[in-house]
C-alpha positions in Angstrom: 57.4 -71.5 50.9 57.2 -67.6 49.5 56.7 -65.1 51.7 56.9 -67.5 54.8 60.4 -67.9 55.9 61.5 -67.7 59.0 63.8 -64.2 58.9 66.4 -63.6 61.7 65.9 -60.5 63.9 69.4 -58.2 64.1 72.1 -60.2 66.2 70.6 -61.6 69.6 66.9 -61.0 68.8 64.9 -63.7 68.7 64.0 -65.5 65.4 61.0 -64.3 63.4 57.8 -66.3 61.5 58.0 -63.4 58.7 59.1 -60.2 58.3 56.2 -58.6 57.7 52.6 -60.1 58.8 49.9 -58.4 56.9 46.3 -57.7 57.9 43.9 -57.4 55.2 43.4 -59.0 51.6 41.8 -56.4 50.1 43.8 -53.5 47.7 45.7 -52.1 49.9 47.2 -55.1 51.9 47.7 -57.0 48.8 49.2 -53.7 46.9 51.5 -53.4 50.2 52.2 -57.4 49.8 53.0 -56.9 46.0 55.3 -54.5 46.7 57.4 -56.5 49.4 57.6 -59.4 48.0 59.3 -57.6 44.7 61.8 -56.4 46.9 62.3 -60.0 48.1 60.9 -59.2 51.8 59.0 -62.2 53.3 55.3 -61.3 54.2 52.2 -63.4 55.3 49.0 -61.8 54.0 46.0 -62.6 56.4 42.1 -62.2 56.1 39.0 -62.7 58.0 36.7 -63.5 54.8 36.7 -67.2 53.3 37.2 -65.3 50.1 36.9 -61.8 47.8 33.4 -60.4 48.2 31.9 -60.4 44.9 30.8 -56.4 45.3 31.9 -53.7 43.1 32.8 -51.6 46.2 35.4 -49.4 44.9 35.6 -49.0 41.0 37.5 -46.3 40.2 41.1 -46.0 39.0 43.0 -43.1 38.9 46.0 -42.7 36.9 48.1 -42.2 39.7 47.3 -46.0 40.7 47.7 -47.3 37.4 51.6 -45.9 37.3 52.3 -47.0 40.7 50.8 -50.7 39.2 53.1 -49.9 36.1 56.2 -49.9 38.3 55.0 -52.6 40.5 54.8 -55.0 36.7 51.0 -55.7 36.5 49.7 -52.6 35.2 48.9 -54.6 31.7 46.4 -56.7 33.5 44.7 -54.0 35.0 44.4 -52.1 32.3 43.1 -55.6 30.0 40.4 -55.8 33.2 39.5 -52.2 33.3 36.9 -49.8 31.4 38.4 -46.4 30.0 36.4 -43.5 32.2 35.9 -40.8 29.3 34.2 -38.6 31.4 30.8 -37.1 33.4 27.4 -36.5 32.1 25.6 -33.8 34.7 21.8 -33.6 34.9 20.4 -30.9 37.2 16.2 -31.2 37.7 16.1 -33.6 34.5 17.8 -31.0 32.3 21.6 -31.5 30.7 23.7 -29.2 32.6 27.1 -30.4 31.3 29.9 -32.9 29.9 33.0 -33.2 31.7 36.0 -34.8 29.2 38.4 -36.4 31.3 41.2 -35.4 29.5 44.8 -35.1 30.7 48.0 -33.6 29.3 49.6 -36.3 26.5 52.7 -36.7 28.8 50.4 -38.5 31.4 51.1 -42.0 30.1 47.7 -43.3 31.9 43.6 -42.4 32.1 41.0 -42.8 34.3 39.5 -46.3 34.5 36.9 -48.4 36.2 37.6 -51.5 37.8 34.9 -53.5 40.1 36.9 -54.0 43.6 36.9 -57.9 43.2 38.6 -57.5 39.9 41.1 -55.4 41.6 41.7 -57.9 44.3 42.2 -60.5 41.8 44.8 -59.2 39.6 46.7 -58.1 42.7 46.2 -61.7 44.0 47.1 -63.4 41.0 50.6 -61.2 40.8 51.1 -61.6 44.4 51.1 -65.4 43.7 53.7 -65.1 41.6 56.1 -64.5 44.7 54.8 -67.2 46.1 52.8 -66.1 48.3 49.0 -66.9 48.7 46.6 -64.9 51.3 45.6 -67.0 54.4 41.8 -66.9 54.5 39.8 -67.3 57.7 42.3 -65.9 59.4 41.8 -63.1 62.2 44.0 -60.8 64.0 42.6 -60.9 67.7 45.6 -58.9 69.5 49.5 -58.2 69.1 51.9 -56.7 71.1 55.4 -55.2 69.8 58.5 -54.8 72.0 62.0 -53.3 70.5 62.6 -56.8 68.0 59.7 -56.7 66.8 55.8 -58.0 67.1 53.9 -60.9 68.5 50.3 -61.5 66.8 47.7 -63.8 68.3 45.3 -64.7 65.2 42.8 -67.5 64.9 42.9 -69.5 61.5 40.4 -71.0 59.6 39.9 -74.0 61.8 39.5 -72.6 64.7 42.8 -73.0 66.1 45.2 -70.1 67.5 48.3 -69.4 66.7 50.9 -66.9 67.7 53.2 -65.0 64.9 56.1 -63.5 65.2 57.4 -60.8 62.9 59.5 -57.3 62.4 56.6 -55.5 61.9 52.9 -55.1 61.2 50.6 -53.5 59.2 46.9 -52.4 59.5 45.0 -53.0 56.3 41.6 -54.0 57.7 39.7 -51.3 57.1 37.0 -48.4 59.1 36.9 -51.1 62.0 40.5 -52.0 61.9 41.8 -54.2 65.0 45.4 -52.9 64.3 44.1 -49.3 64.7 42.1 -50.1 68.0 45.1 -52.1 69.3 47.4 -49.2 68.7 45.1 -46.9 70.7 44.6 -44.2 67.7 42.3 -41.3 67.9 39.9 -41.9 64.1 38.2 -38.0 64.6 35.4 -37.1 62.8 31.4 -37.7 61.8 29.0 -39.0 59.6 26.7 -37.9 57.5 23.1 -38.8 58.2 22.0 -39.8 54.8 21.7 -43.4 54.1 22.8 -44.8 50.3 22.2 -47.5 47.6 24.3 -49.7 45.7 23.5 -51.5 42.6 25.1 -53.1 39.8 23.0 -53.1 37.1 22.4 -53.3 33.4 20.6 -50.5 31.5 19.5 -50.0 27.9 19.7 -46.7 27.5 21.3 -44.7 24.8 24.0 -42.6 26.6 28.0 -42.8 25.4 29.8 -45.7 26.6 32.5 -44.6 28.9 30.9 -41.8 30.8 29.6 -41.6 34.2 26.1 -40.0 35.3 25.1 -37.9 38.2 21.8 -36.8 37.7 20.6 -33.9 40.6 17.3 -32.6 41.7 16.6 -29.8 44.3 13.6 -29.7 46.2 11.4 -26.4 47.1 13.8 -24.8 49.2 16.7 -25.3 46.9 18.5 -28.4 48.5 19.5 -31.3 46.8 17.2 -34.0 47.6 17.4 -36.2 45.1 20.8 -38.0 43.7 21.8 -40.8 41.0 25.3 -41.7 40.5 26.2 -43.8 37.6 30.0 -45.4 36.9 30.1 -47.4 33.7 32.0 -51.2 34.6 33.0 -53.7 32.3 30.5 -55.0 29.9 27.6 -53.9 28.4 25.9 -51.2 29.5 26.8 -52.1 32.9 27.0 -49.5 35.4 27.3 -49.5 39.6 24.6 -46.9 40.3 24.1 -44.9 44.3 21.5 -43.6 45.4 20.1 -42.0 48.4 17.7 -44.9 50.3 14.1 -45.2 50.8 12.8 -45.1 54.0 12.0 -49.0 54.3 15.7 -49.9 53.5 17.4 -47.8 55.8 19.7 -49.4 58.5 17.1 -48.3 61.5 14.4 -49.7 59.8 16.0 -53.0 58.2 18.1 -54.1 61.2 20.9 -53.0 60.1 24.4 -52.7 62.4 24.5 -48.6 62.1 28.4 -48.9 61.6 29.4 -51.5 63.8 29.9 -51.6 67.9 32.8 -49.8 67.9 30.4 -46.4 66.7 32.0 -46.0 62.6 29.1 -45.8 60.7 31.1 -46.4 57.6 30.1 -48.6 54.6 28.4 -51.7 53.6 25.4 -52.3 56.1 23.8 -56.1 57.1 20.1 -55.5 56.7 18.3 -56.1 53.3 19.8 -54.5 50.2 17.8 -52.6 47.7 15.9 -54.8 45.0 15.7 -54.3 40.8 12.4 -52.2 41.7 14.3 -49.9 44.3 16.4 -49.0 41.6 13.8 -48.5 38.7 12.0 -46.3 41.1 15.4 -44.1 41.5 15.6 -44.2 37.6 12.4 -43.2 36.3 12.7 -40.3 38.6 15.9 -38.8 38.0 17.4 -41.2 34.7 18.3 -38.7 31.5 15.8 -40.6 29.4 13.3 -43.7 29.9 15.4 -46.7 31.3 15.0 -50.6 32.4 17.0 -51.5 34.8 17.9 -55.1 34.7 20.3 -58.1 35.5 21.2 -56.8 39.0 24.0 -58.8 40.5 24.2 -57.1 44.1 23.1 -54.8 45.9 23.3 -53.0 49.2 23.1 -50.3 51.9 26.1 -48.3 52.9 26.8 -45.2 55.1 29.4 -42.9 55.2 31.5 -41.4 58.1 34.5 -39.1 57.3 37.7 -39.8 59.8 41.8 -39.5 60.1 44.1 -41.2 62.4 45.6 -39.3 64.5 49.2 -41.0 63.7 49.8 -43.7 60.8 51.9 -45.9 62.8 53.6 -46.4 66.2 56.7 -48.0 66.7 57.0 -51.4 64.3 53.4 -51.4 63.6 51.7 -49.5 60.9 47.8 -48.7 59.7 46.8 -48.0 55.7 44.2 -47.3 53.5 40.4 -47.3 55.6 42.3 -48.1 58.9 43.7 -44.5 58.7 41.3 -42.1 56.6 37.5 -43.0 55.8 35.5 -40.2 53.5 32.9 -39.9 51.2 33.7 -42.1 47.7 33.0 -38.4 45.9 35.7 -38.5 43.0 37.1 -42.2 43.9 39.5 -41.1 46.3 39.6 -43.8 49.5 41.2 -47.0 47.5 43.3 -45.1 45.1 44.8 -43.5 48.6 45.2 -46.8 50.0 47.1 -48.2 47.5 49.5 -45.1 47.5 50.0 -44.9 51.3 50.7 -49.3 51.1 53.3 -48.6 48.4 55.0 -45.5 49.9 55.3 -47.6 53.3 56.6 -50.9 51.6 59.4 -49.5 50.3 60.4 -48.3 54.0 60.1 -51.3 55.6 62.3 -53.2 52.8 64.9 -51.4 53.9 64.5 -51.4 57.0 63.8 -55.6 57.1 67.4 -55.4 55.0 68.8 -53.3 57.6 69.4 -50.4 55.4 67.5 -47.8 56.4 67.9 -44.6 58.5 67.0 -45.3 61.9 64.4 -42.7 61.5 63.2 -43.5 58.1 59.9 -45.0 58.8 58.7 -42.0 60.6 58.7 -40.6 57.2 55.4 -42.4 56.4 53.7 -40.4 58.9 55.4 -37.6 57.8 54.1 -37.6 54.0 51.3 -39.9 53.7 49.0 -38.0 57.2 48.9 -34.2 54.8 48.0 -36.2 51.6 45.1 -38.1 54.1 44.0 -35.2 55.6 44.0 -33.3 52.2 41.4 -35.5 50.6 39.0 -36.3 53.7 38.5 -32.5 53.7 38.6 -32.1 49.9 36.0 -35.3 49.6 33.7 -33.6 52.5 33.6 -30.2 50.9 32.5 -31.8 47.3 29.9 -34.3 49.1 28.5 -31.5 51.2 28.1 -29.1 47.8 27.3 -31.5 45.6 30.1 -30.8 43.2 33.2 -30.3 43.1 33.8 -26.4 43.6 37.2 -25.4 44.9 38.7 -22.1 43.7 40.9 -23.8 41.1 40.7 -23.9 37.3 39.2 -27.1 35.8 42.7 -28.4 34.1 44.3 -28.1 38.0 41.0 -29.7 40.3 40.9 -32.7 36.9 45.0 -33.2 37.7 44.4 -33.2 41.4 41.3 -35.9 41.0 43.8 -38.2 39.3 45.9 -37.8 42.4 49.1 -36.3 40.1 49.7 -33.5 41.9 50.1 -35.3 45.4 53.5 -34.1 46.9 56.4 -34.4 49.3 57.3 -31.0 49.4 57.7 -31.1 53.7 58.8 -34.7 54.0 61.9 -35.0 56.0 63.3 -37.2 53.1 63.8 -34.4 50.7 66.6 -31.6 50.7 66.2 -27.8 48.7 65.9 -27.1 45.4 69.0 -27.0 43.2 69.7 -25.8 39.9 67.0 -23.4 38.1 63.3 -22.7 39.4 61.5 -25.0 36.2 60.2 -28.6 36.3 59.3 -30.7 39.4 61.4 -30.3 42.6 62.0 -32.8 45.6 58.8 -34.1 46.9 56.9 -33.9 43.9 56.2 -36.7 40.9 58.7 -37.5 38.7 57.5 -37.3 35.4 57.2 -39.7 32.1 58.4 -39.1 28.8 58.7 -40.9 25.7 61.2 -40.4 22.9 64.6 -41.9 24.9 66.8 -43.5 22.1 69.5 -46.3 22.8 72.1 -48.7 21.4 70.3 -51.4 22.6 66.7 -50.3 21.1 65.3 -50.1 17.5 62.2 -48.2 19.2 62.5 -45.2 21.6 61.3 -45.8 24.8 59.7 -44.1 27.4 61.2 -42.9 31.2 58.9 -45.1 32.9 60.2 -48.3 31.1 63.7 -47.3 32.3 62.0 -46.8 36.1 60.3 -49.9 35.9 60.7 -53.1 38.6 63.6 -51.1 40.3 64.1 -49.3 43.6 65.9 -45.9 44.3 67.3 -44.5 40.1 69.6 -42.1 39.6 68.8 -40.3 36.7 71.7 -37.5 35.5 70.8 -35.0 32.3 74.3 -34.5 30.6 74.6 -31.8 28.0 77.6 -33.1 26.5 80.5 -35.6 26.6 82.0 -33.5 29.6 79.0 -34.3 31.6 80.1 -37.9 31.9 82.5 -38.2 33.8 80.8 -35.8 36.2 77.9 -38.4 36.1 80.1 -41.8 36.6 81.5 -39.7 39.7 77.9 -39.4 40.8 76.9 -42.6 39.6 79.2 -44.2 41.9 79.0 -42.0 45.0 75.1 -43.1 45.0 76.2 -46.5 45.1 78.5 -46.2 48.4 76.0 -43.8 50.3 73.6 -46.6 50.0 75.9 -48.5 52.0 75.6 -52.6 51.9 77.9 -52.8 49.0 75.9 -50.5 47.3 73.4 -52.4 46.8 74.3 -55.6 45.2 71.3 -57.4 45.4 69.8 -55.3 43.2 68.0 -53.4 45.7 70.7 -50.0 45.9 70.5 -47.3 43.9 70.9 -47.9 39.9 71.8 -45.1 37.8 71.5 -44.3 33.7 72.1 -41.1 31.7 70.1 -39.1 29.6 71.6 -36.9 26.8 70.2 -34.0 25.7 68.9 -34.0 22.3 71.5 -33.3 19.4 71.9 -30.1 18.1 69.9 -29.9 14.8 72.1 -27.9 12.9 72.0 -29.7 10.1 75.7 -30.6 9.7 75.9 -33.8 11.5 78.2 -32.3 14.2 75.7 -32.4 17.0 75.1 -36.5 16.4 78.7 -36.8 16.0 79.5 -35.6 19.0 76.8 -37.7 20.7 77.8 -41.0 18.9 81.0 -40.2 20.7 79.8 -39.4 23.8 77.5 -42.6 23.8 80.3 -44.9 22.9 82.9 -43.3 25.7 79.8 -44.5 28.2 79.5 -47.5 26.8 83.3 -48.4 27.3 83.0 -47.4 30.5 85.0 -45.1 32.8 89.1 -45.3 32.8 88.6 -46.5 36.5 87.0 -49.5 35.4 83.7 -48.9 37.2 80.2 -50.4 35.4 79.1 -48.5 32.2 76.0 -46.3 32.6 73.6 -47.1 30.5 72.9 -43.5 28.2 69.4 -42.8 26.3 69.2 -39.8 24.2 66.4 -37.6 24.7 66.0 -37.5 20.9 62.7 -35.2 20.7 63.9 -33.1 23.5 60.6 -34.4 26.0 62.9 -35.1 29.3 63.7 -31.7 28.6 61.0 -29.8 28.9 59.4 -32.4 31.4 62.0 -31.6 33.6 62.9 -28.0 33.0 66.6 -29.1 33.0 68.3 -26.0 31.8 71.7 -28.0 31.5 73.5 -30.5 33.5 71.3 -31.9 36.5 70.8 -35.1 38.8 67.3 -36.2 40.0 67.1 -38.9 42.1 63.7 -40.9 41.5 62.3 -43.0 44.2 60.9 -46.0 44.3 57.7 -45.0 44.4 58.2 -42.1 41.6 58.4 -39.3 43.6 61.7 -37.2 43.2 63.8 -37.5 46.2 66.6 -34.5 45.2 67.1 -32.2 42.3 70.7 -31.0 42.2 72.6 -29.1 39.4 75.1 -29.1 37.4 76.3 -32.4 38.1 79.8 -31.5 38.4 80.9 -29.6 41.4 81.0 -30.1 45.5 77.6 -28.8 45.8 76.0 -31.8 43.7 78.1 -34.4 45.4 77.7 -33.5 48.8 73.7 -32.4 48.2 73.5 -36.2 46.2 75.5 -38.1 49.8 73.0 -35.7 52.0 69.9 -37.3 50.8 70.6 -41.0 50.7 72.4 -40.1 54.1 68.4 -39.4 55.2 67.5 -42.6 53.4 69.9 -44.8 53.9 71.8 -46.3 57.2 75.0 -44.7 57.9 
């Protein structure tokens, strides 16, 4: 059965149920699930709930999210599900204050999108079967312990039997009242704000733009806001999940509702009675754009919101993610989108360590990158929810790049060494960039960087300048392989490498594509020491170029969750070899 093998521990340990046990089914357990199980690591996936809520909790999608799902394989499906997000509509005291165009630089191969959360769980499902591997429903973490092998889980399953699992690890996907979290003995600091909220999904037949969200403000006699609507479009017609601050009859004090739970998180969906059709068609004709019905209301509730951080994202073999470590405010859709991103950054960690090919100290890394980048958006979400807006001291191209959660960075992670070669493009720690216009042999169509990235681990991806450049990037090509260690990699898992060739020079002669047509073939024979061609794209239009900020000969090495691991230039020389064996030497086990 997929994802259910028994896995040996290392030699004299005791025998395992799974490598990694899973606790959570919603976006960012199943992303983390996903992600192991394309790396061929045996996971079970586990859930309280008999099945996916039908609530369109979380609905947006940044673009951030939609590459990590295009490197994962099941972007397509996503984006099939999806609605495009074109932009904002603001409304200040019932008069047009502004359109916000969500428009990002044409390099950015993805926009923004909305997605109801069950749709999201769904797809991720679906692709996780594929592995085969299905989520265990009914199924509830009650208490684990961990010694230096690895971790025993007690859970009860659906019938209402126990049952003890034993894996390498464990992670924490189960949200603001996460068991793992409360087992681990983590601090989750912070407060929560004392208004109460609305959800709705809803149809209306008004005559705004398809595409484009709605908050609609009003401020009271002293010059607060007291007054809110929040409109994001969903799939279908005129179908939009609207908030809303909540009446005094539906709040959780006066319905019965659990305040946040007994462990004191006042944090999301509450158990009393939700708001009815008429709850929201009194929000509406007070602060709607124009005269609306409201109609076809498929659920609805009250939620509350607390704003907290984990002290520490993981201890030992056991690990927490998405809600379990950060809860905020959902201004800008920050909370699931950050989820998926800290479950993806952490899979690829514990793949190589389940393989036994990572750095002893590897997974501390999680910690290390993902806590700033949690941090970072609880107070960034707190500030926009307290002010009403977004208003940090940035201009509106920078705070529109940050919302789609593309300029999230490494730049203090332990993984990453200095900067080398010249001061342009993006450095260690930070995204690695797309770019279209790569020409092959093999290809009657350019393609783009991320379809070279695509369904593979660790890349090495060396800029050559001219036939010279080769053999400096075979050299390199094949000192990636043996720092990875384990052969290199053979699986499939190990670094991979391919090169891309500057652009040819356009002086009109043919020289420059003689030259290359050269250079391509000597790559495609394959180095005199009979090593493995490397595959070699030409950067016809000159866009991994500029992307990059190359300024000649350089190696990037592009992890597997897109971030660039080291920067090194030229590729010939000592430095580049011994910078290139330095970082997979952090990765990598010796």
């Amino acid at each position: 059965m997929g994802g259910h093998a028994a896995r040996g521990s290392p030699p004299g340990g005791p025998v395992t149920d799974t490598d990694v046990l899973i606790v959570g089914a919603g976006p960012v357990g199943l992303t983390a699930a996903a992600e192991l199980r394309r790396q061929r690591v045996a996971c079970r996936v586990i859930d309280r709930l008999p099945g996916r809520l039908p609530y369109a909790k979380a609905v947006g999608i940044q673009p951030r999210t939609l590459e990590v799902w295009d490197r994962m394989g099941l972007v397509r499906a996503a984006l099939e599900a999806a609605v495009p997000m074109r932009g904002q509509l603001l409304y200040v005291d019932g008069a047009e204050q502004g359109r916000i165009d969500l428009r990002l630089p044409p390099e950015v191969p993805y926009g923004f999108a909305a997605l109801p959360q069950y749709e999201t769980e769904r797809i991720l499902e679906e692709h996780l079967a594929r592995f085969g591997t299905r989520i265990e429903r009914g199924a509830e973490l009650v208490s684990f312990a961990q010694d230096a092998d690895g971790v025993v889980s007690r859970i009860t399953t659906a019938d209402g039997g126990d049952e003890e699992v034993r894996s390498l690890f464990l992670v924490g996907c189960d949200g603001a009242h996460s068991t793992v979290r409360k087992g681990l003995g983590l601090s989750f600091e912070g407060g929560a704000f004392p208004e109460e909220y609305m959800l709705g999904d809803v149809e209306v037949d008004w005559s705004l733009p398809p595409g484009y969200g709605v908050r609609s403000l009003h401020h009271g006699a002293d010059g607060a806001v007291d007054d809110v609507l929040v409109c994001i479009p969903l799939p279908g017609r005129h179908r939009y999940r609207m908030s809303m601050l909540v009446p005094p009859g539906l709040s959780a004090a006066g319905s019965g509702g659990d305040g946040g739970g007994a462990d004191g998180v006042a944090h999301g969906l509450e158990t009393g009675r939700g708001p009815g059709l008429e709850d929201i068609q009194a929000v509406l004709d007070r602060l709607a754009p124009e005269p609306v019905t409201a109609s076809a209301l498929r659920w609805s509730s009250v939620f509350r919101i607390s704003h907290r951080l984990v002290d520490r994202y993981g201890d030992g073999r056991v690990f927490v993610a998405g809600d379990a470590a950060h809860i905020h405010p959902p201004t800008g859709a920050q909370g699931m989108n950050t989820g998926i991103q800290d479950a993806h950054n952490l899979a690829w960690k514990l793949a190589l360590a389940v393989a036994g090919r990572a750095h002893p100290r590897l997974l501390e890394s999680y910690h290390a990158e993902r806590h700033p980048v949690g941090e970072e958006v609880v107070g960034r979400t707190v500030r926009h929810a307290r002010q009403g807006a977004a208003s940090d001291a940035e201009d509106a191209g920078t705070a529109l790049l940050r919302e789609a959660q593309l300029l999230v960075a490494y730049p203090g992670s332990p993984l990453v060494g200095p900067r080398g070669g010249n001061g342009a493009g993006p450095g260690p720690g930070e995204r690695a960039p797309d770019c279209g216009g790569l020409t092959s042999r093999g290809a009657s169509v350019p393609l783009r960087l991320f379809d070279l990235l695509r369904d593979r681990g660790h890349v090495l991806v060396l800029y050559a300048e001219s036939a010279a450049d080769l053999a400096a990037c075979g050299e390199l090509a094949a000192l990636a392989r043996r720092s990875a260690g384990a052969g290199g990699g053979a699986d499939g898992s190990g670094p991979q490498a391919c090169v891309v060739l500057a652009a040819p020079d356009p002086s009109g002669d043919g020289a420059g594509q003689d030259r290359h047509g050269a250079a391509v073939d000597a790559a495609y024979e394959g180095p005199a020491s009979g090593a493995a061609p490397l595959p070699v794209f030409v950067d016809g239009r000159g866009e991994f170029a500029r992307a990059y900020g190359t300024g000649g000969a350089t190696a990037f090495v592009v992890r597997p969750d897109g971030y660039l691991g080291v920067r090194l230039a030229p590729v010939a020389g000592p430095e580049t070899a011994a910078g290139l064996a330095a970082h997979f030497a952090r990765v990598f086990a010796g």
